[in-house]
C-alpha positions in Angstrom: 0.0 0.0 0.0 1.0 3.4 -1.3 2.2 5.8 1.6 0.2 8.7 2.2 2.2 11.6 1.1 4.7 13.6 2.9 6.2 17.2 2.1 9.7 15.0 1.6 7.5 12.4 -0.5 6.3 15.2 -2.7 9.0 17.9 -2.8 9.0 17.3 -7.1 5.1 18.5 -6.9 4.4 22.1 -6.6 1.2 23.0 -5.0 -1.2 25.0 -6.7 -0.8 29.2 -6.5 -3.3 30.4 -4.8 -6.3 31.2 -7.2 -8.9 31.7 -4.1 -10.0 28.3 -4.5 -8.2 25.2 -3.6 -8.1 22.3 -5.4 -9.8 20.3 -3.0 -13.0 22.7 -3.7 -12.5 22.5 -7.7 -12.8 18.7 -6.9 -15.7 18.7 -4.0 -17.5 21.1 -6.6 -17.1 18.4 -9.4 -18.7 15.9 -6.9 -21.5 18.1 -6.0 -24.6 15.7 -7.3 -23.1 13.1 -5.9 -24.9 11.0 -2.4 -21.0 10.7 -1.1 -19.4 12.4 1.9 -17.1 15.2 0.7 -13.1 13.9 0.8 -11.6 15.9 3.7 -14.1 12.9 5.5 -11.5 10.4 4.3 -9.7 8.8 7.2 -6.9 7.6 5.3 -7.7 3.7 6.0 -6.5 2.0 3.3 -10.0 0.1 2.4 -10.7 1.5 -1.3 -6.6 0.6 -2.3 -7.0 -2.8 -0.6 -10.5 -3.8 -2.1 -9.9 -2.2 -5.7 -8.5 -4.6 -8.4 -6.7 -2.4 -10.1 -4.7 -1.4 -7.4 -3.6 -4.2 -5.8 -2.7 -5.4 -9.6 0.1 -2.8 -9.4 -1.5 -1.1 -12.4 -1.9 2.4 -10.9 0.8 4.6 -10.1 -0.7 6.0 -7.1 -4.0 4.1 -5.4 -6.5 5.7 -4.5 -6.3 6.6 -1.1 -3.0 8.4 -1.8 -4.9 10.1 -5.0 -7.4 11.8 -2.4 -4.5 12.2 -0.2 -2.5 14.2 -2.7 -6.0 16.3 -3.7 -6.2 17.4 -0.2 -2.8 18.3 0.0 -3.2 20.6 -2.9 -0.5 18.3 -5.3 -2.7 19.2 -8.4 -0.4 18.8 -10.9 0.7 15.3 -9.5 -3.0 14.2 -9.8 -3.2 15.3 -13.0 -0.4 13.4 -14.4 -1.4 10.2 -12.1 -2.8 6.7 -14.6 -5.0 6.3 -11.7 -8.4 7.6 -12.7 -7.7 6.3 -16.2 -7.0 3.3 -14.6 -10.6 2.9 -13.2 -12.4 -0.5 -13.5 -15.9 1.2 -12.7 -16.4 -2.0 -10.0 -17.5 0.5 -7.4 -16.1 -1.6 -4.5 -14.5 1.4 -3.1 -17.3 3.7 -3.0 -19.6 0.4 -1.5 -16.6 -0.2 1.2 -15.4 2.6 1.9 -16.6 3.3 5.8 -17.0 7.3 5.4 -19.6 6.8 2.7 -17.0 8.9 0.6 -18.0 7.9 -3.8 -14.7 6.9 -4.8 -16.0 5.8 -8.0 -17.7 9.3 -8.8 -14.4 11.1 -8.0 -12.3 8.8 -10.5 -14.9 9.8 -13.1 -15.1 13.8 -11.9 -10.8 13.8 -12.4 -11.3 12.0 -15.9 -13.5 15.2 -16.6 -11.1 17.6 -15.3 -7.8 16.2 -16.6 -9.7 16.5 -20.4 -11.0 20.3 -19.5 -7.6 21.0 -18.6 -6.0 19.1 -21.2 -3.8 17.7 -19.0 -2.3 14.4 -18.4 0.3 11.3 -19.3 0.7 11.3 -23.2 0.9 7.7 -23.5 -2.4 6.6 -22.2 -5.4 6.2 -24.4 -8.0 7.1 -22.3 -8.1 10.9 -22.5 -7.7 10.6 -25.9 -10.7 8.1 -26.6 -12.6 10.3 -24.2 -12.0 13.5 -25.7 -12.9 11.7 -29.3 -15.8 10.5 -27.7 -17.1 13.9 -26.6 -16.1 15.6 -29.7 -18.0 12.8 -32.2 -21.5 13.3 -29.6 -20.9 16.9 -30.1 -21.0 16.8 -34.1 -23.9 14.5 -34.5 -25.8 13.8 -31.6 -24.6 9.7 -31.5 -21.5 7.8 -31.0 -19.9 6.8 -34.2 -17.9 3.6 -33.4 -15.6 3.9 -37.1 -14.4 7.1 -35.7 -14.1 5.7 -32.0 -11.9 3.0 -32.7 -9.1 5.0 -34.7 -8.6 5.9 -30.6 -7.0 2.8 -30.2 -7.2 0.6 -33.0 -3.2 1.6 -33.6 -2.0 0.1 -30.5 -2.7 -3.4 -31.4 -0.6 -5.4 -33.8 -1.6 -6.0 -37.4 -3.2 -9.1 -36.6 -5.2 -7.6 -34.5 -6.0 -4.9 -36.7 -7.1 -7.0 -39.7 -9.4 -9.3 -37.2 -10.8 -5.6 -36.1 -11.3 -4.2 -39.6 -12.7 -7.7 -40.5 -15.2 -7.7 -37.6 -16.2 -4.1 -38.9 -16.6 -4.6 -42.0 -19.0 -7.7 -41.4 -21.3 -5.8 -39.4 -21.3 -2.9 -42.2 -22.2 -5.6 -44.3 -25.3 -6.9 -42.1 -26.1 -3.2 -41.4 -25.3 -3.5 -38.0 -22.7 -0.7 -38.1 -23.6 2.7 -39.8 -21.2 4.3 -42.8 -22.4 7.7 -41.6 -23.3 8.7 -38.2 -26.8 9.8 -37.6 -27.4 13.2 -36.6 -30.0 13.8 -33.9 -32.8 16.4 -34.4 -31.9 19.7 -32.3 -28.5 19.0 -32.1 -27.9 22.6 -31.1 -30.0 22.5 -28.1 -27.8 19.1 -27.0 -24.8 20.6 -27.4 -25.7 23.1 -24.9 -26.8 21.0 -22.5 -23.7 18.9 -22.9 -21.5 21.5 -22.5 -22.8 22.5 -19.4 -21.0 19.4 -18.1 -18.3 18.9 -20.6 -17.4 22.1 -21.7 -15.1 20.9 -24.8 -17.1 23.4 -27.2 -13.8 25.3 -28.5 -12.0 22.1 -29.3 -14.7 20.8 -31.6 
């Protein structure tokens, strides 16, 4: 288990200047629909690194608990480089274990959000990339578009893999399971408002 962090543990991270808001409230204001306790009730236990598969997989590069350690420490820039978040298996057993009611789950998703508004993060992973894709194809039409979707990732497998993929694609073209143009939804403008309200990616369509 990861050590919670110390000023000598962090001394490469610089803390955020002083903008009038910490980042511990830019994240507890990302959280704000959600039925969890706010982080500063996080007793530092242990339970969400321990119970998360992820973690104890030695996949992430700081578990959880330390992630919300770091946040309230103010290490921004440290959590916004971290593979944790990305990392994420969605499985919830931290936010159903964890024994401040804290919604461990929710705050991996909010710092996926943020690290894409702020454009921020480790160059090699895929998921800001896919996600950012993602919002940018919903913006333009309305719909996920999976042809455009999988040029995300498609290029990290090895050409076997890729002829199997474009294979698998082009069979469900054939049985018209998978569009050749993505639909467009009626009063797209109107969505696009709405989404931006919680993704605001507008500028970067």
């Amino acid at each position: 288990m990861n050590a919670a962090p110390t000023p000598t543990a962090t001394a490469t991270a610089a803390a955020p200047p002083d903008s009038g808001v910490s980042f511990v409230e830019e994240i507890g204001h990302l959280l704000y629909a959600s039925k969890g306790n706010p982080l500063n009730t996080c007793i530092q236990c242990g339970t969400c690194s321990a119970t998360c598969p992820v973690a104890s997989g030695g996949f992430m590069d700081n578990s959880p608990r330390r992630v919300i350690a770091l946040i309230r420490a103010g290490f921004k820039e440290q959590v916004l480089k971290a593979n944790t978040y990305w990392y994420c298996a969605s499985c919830y057993q931290c936010t159903v274990r964890c024994p401040r009611n804290i919604d461990i789950a929710e705050l991996m998703y909010g710092l996926k959000r943020y690290t894409v508004w702020k454009a921020k993060g480790q160059e090699d992973l895929i998921g800001p990339t896919f996600t950012e894709t993602f919002v940018k194809t919903i913006l333009r039409s309305g719909r996920s578009y999976e042809p455009v979707l999988a040029t995300t990732y498609l290029f990290t497998y090895g050409l076997p893999e890729m002829i199997q993929e474009a294979q698998t694609a082009t069979a469900l073209m054939i049985k018209g399971r998978l569009p050749l143009l993505p639909a467009r939804i009626k009063r797209l403008d109107n969505f696009k408002r709405m989404i931006q309200h919680i993704i605001p990616l507008g500028d970067k369509e």
